[in-house]
C-alpha positions in Angstrom: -110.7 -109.7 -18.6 -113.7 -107.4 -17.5 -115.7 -109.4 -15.4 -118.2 -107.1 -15.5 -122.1 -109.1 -16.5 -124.4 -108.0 -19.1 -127.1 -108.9 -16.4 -126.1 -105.7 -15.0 -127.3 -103.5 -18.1 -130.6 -102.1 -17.9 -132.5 -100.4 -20.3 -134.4 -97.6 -20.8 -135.1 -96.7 -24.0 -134.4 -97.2 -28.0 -131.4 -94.7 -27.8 -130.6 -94.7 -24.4 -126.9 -95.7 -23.7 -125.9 -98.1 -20.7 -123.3 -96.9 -18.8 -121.4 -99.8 -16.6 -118.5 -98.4 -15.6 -118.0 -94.5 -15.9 -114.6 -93.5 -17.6 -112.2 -92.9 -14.3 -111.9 -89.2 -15.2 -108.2 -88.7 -13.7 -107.1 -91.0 -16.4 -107.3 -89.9 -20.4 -110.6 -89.2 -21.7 -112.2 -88.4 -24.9 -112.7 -84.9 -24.2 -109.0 -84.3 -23.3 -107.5 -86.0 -26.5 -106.1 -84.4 -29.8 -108.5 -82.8 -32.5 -107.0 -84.1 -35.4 -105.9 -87.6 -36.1 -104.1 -88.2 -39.6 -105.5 -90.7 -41.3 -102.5 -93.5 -42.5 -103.7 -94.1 -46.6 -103.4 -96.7 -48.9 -102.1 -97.5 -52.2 -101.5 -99.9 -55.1 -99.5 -100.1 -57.9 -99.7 -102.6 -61.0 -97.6 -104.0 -64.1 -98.8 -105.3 -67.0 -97.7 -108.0 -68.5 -95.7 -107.9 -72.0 -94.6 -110.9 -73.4 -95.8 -112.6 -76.4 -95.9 -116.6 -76.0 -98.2 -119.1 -75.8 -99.7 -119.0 -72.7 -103.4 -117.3 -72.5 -103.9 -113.8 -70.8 -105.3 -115.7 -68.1 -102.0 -117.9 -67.2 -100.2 -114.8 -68.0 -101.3 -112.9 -65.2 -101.3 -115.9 -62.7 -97.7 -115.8 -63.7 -97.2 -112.5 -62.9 -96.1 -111.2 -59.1 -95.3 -107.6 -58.6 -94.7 -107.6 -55.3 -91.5 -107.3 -53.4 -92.4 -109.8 -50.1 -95.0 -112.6 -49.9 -96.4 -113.3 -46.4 -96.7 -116.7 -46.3 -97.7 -117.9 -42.5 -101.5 -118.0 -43.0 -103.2 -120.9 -43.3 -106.2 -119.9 -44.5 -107.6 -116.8 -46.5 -106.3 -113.7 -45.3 -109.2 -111.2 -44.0 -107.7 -107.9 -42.6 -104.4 -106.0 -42.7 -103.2 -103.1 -40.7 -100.0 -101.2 -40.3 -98.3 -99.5 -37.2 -99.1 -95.8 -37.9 -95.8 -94.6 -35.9 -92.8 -96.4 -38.0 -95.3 -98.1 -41.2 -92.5 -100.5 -40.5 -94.8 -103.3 -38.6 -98.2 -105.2 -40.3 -100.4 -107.2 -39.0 -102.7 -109.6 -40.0 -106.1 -111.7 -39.7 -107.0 -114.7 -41.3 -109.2 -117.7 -41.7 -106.9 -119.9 -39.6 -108.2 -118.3 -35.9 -104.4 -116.6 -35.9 -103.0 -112.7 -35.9 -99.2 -112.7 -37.0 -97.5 -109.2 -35.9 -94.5 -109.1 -38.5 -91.9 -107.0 -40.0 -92.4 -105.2 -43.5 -88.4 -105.7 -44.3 -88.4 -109.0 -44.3 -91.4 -111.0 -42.8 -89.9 -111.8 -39.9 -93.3 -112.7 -37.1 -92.5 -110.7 -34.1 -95.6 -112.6 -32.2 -98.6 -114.9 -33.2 -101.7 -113.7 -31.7 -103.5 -117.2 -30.8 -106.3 -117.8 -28.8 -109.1 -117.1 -31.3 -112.3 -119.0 -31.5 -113.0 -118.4 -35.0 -111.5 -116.5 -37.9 -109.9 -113.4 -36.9 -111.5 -110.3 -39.3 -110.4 -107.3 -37.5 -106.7 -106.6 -36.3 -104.9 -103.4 -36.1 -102.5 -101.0 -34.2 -103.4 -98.4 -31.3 -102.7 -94.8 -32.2 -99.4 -94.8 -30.9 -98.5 -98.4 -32.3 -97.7 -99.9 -28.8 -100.9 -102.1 -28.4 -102.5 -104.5 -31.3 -106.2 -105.4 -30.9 -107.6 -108.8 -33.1 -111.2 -109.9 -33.0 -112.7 -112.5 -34.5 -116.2 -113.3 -35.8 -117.4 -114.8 -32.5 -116.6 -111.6 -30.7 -113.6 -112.6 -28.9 -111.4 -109.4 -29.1 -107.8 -109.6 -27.6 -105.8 -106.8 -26.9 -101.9 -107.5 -27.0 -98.7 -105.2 -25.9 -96.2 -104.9 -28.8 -93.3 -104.2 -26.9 -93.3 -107.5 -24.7 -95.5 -109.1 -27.4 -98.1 -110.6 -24.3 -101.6 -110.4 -24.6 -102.9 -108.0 -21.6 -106.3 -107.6 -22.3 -109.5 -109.9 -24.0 -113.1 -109.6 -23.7 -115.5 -111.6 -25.4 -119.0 -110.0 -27.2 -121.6 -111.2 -29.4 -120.8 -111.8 -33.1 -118.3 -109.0 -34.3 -118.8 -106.8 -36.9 -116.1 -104.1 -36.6 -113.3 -102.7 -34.1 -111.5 -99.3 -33.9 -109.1 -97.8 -32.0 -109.6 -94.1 -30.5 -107.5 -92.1 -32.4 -105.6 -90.6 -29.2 -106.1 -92.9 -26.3 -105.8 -96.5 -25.3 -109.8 -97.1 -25.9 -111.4 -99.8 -28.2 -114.3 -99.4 -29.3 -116.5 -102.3 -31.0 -119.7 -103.0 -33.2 -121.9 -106.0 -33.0 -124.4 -108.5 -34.6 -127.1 -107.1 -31.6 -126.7 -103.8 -32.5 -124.6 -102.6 -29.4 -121.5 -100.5 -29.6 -118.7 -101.0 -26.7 -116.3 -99.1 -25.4 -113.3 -99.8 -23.2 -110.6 -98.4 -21.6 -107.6 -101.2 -22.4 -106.3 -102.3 -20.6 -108.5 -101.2 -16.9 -111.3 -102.6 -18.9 -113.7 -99.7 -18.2 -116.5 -100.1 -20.0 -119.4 -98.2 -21.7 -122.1 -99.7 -24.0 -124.3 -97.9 -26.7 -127.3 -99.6 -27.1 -129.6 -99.2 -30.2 -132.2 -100.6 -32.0 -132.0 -104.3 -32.4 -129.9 -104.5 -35.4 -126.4 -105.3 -36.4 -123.8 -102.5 -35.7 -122.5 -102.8 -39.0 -119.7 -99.7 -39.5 -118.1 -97.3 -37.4 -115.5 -94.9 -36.8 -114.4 -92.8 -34.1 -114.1 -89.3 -35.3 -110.5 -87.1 -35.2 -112.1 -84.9 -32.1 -111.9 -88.3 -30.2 -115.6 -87.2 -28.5 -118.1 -88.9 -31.3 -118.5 -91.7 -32.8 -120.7 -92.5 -36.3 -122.2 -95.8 -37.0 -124.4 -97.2 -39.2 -126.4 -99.7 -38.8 -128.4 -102.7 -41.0 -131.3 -101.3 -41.1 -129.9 -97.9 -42.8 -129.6 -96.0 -40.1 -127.0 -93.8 -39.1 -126.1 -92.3 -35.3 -123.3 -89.8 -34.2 -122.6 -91.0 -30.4 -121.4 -88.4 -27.7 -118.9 -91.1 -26.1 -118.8 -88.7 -23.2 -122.3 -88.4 -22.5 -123.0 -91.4 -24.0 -126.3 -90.5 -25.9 -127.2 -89.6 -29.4 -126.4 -86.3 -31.1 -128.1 -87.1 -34.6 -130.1 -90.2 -35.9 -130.2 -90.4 -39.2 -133.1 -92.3 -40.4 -136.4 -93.2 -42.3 -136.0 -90.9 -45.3 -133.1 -89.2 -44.5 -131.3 -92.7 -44.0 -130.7 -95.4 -46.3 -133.1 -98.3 -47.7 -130.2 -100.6 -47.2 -128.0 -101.8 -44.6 -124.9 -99.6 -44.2 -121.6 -101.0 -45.8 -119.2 -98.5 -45.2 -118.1 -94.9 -43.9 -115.5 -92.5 -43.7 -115.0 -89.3 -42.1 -112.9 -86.2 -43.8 -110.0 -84.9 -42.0 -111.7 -82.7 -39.4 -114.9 -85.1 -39.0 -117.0 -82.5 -40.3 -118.6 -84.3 -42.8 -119.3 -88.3 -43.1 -119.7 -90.8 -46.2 -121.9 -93.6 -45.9 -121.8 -96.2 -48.2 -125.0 -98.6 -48.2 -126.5 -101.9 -50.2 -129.2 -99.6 -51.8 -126.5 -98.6 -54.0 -126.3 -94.7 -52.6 -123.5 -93.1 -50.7 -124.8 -89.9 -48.3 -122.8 -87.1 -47.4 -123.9 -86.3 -43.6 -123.0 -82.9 -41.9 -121.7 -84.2 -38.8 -122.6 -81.4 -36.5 -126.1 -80.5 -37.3 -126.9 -84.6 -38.8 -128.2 -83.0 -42.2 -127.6 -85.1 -44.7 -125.8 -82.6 -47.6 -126.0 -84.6 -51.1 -126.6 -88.3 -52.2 -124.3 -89.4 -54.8 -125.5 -92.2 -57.2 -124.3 -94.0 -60.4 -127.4 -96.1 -61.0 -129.3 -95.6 -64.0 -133.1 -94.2 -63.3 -134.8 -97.0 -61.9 -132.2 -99.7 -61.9 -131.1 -100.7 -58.7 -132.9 -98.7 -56.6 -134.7 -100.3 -54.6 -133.0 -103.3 -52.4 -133.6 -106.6 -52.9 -133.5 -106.0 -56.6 -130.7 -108.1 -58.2 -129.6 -104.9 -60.1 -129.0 -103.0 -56.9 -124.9 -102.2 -57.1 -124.2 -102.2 -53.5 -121.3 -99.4 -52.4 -118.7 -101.2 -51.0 -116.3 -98.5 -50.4 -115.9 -94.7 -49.9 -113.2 -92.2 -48.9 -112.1 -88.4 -48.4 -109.3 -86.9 -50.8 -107.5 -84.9 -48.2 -106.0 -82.3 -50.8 -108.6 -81.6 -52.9 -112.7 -81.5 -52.6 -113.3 -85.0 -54.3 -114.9 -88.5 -52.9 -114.7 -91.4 -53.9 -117.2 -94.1 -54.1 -116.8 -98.0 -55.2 -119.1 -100.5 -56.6 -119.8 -104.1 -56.3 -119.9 -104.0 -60.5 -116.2 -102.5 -60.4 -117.1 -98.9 -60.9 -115.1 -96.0 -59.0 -116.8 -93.0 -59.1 -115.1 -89.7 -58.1 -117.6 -86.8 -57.6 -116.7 -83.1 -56.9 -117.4 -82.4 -53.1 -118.2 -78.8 -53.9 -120.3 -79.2 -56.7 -122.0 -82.8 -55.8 -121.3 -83.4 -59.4 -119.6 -87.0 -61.1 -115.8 -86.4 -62.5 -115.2 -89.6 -63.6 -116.8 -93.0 -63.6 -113.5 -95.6 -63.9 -113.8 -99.3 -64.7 -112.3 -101.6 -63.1 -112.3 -105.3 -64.1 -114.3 -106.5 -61.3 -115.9 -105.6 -58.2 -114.2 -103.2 -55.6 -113.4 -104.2 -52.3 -111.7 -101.7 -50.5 -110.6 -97.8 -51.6 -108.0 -95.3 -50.4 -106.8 -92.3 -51.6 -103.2 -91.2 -50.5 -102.8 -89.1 -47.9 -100.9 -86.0 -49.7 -102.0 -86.6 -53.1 -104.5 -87.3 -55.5 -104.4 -90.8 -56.6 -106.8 -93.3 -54.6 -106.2 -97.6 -54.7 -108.5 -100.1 -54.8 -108.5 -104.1 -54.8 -110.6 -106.0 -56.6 -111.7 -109.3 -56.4 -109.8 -110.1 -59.1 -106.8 -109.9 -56.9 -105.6 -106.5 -58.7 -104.5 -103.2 -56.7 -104.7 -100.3 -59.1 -103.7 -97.1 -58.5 -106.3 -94.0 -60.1 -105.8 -90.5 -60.8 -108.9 -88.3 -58.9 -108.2 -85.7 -61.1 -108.3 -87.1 -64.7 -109.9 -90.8 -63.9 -107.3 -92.1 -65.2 -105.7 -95.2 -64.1 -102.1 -94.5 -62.7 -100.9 -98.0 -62.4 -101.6 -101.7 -61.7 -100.2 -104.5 -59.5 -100.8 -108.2 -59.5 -99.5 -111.1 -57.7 -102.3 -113.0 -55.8 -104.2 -115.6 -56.8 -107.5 -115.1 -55.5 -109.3 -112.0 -54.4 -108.0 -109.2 -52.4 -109.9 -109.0 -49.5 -108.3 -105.7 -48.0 -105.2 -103.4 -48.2 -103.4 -100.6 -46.5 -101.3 -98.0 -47.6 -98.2 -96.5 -45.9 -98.2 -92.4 -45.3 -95.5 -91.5 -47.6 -97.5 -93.6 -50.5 -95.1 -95.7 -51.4 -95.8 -99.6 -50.2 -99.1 -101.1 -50.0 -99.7 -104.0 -48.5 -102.6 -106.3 -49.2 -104.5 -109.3 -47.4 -106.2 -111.8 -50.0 -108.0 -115.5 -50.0 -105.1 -117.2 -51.5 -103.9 -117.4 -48.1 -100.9 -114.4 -48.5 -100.6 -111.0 -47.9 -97.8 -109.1 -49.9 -96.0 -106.2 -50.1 -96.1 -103.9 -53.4 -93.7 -100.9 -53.8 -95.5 -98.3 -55.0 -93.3 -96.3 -57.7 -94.5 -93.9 -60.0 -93.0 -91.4 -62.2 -94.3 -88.3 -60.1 -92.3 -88.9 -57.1 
């Protein structure tokens, strides 16, 4: 564990980052690491269910289980899901119980629990490279564990956690919080950095594919591009130019030229990462519902993402819609409809098609290009609280609050 105190920060000023330990420069840095990092999509695929009896729709569906594999070891709602982006043969998973289970796709087999948690574990996920596993929980006690010899080898414990990333070409964690900081670490020597800000929650980020910047946004709708190197601000995004809500959510294209933010006020902003401009604002809500927040109307964005082959985004709803604008044009395609509110999106990484969960513990499967819905899978009880998608598009695995996470295979008629 770093031992290092947060008596030893000093500040000295709003955007001002607080350097404790300086990355060792003979060792990996941000600056040295790949351009590009491929992001690993997700999917979902559905049935519908045929028969003609007497049970209601309702019982129908709670009947019905697409999936191939139930996860059963939680004990609680599962929060968070997260495949190893070298084989997509390895999950692992968060859940209300204070427990991370590392396990195999094939046939659920737990390779290691990850146990020492405080409270419930909401982030977990695998290292670029798939050889380390990092689970946090909402406390901010992150753990950092070695896949090979399953042993924990690193921990560190924050204020209350709101989100943790890997680097996409290095063994460095990065990490948002309820004060507003952002850390950094070198796992596991424990080097740290800190990024301090204004005094509100951290509450989205993503280190970008050049591995050198970071975006996050923030509660009060602010957004910042971090230099991790120099560890100062390239671009704040605020006041006007940011949102009037707290951030939700964000994702980055393929070459981390351009950002989505997704935000409570109900508006998802399409931010030019090198110059901070902010390009387009894309919107469903009628003229003058929902936009201002605090207004019941307001139809918070939930979810947003990058098609990587073609110039579309997509952006989902608390009220169930996915809309799919044109990048090019800043113009809607389609408005879909799903049966209830969005949780999570992805589009597949070499097609068209984008998933979403609902909380109606659905994963459907939609068509960018005509809006239409491709396909849908059922199978959990309760809501779907996240999913992941393998690269190839063909499995998708999803983490809900009936206490499961399953495993759908993803066939459609195109492949």
């Amino acid at each position: 564990m770093d031992n290092t105190s947060e008596n030893e920060i000093q500040l000295h000023g709003d955007e001002e980052i607080i350097e404790v330990i300086d990355l060792d420069e003979s060792e990996p840095g941000p600056e040295d690491l790949a351009d590009v990092l491929d992001d690993v999509d997700i999917e979902e695929d559905a049935g519908n269910a045929e028969d003609e009896g007497w049970e209601t729709e309702d019982e129908m569906e709670a009947d019905q289980d697409d999936s191939e594999f139930t996860f059963s070891s939680h004990k609680g709602s599962v929060f968070c899901v997260s495949l190893d982006p070298v084989t997509n043969t390895l999950a692992v998973t968060g859940g209300e119980d204070d427990k991370a289970y590392v396990w195999r796709l094939s046939d659920g087999e737990v390779l290691f629990e990850c146990t020492g948690h405080k409270d419930s574990v909401t982030c977990a996920l695998f290292s670029h490279d798939s050889s380390l596993v990092a689970t946090g929980d909402m406390s901010g006690m992150i753990k950092v564990w070695k896949v090979e010899n399953k042993e924990e080898i690193w921990s560190f414990e924050v204020g209350d956690l709101e989100w943790l990333e890997w680097h996409p070409a290095a063994p460095v964690l990065l990490a948002g919080t309820d004060d507003g900081n952002v850390w950094m670490w070198k796992v596991p020597a424990g080097d740290c950095k800190t990024f301090q800000s204004a005094a509100c929650q951290a509450t989205s980020g993503k280190v970008l594919p050049d591995g050198k910047r970071a975006v996050v946004g923030y509660e009060d709708g602010s957004v910042r591009v971090w230099d991790l190197k120099q560890g100062n601000t390239a671009h704040v995004i605020k006041g006007q130019d940011g949102h009037q809500g707290a951030l939700t959510c964000l994702a980055c294209n393929s070459d981390g030229s351009l950002v989505l933010t997704g935000s409570v006020d109900g508006a998802a902003k399409l931010i030019n990462t090198t110059t901070g401009k902010v390009l387009s604002v894309f919107s469903v809500n009628a003229p003058g519902k929902g936009s201002k927040v605090g207004e019941e109307e307001t139809n918070s964005v939930e979810s947003v993402g990058f098609c990587n082959i073609l110039p579309l985004v997509a952006v989902a709803y608390l009220d169930g819609t996915l809309a799919i604008f044109d990048l090019s044009t800043q113009v809607l395609r389609h408005r879909c409809q799903d049966e209830a509110g969005i949780v999570h999106l992805q589009w597949e990484q070499s097609s068209s098609v984008v998933a979403t969960c609902s909380l109606d513990g659905a994963l459907r499967l939609w068509d960018g290009r005509t809006g239409n819905m491709v396909s849908e899978y059922r199978g959990h009880t309760a809501e779907i609280l996240d999913f992941t998608i393998n690269s190839e598009g063909t499995m998708a695995v999803t983490a809900s609050g009936d206490n499961q996470a399953k495993v759908f295979c993803l066939q459609r008629p195109d492949r």
